[in-house]
C-alpha positions as CSV (number, residue, x, y, z in Angstrom):
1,X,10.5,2.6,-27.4
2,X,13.7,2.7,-25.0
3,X,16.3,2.7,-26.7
4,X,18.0,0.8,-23.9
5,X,15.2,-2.3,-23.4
6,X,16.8,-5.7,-25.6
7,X,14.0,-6.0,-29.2
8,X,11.1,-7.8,-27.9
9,X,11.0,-7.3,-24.3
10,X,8.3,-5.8,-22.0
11,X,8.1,-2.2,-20.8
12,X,6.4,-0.8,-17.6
13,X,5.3,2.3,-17.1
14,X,4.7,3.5,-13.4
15,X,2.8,6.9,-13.2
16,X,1.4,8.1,-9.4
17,X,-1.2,11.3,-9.7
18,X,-1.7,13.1,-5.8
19,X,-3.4,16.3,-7.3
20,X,-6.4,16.9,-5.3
21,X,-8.1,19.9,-4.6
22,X,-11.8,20.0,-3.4
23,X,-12.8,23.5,-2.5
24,X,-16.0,22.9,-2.2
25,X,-18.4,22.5,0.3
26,X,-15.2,24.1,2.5
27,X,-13.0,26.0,0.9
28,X,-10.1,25.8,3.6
29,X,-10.5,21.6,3.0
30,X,-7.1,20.1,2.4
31,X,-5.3,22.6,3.1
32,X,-1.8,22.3,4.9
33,X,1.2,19.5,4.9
34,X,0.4,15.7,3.2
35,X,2.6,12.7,3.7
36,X,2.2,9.9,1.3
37,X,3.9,6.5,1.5
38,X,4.4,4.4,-1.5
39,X,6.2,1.0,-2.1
40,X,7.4,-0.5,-5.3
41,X,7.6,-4.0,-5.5
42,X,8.6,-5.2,-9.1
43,X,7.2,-8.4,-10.3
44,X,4.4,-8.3,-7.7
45,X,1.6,-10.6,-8.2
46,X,-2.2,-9.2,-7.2
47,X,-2.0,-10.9,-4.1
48,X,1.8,-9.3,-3.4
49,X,0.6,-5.8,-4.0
50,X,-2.2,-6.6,-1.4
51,X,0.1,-7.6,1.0
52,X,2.4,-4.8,0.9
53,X,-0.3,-1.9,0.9
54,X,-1.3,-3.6,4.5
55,X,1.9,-4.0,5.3
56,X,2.6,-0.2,4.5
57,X,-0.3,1.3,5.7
58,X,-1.2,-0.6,9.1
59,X,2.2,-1.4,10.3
60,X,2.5,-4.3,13.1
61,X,1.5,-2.6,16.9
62,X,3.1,-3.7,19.7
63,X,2.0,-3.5,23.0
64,X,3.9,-3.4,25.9
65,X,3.5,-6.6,28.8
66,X,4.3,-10.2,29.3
67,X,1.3,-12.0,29.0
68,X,1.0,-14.1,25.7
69,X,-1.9,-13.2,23.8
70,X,-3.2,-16.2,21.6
71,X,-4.7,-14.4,18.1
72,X,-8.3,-13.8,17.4
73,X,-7.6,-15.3,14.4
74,X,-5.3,-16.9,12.0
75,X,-4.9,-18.3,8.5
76,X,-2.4,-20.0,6.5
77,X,-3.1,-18.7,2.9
78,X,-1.3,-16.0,1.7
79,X,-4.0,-14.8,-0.6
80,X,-6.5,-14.1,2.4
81,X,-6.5,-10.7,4.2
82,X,-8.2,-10.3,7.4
83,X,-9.6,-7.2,8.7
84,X,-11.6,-5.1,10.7
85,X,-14.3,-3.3,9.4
């Protein structure tokens, strides 16, 4: 128990493993420099954590012009992700 946390009150425990090490069918397979990217957000609800892993991982694009594109599509429900397959 931390002996810092008030009697009673909930404790977390974050924990991120990025040990991988296939040598097999190629034995020069993941070999060289990795970058990972992470984000934290505390008190994240399901649909929260989804959010921020697209957010993190496909980062907004944009493309140089001046015509207005109108989207392919759109949504208004926080809770729905689209994407492409």
């Amino acid at each position: 128990m931390d002996q810092g946390a008030p009697p009673g009150g909930t404790t977390t425990t974050l924990r991120a493993s990025l040990l991988r090490a296939p040598r097999f069918p190629d034995p020069r397979t993941d070999q060289g420099t990795h970058r990972f990217r992470h984000a934290l957000v505390p008190g994240a609800r399901i649909v929260d954590a989804v959010r921020e892993g697209y957010r993190v991982n496909l980062p907004e694009r944009a493309v140089p012009g001046d015509a207005r594109v109108a989207p392919l599509v759109a949504v208004d429900d926080s809770a729905v992700v689209v994407r492409r397959q």
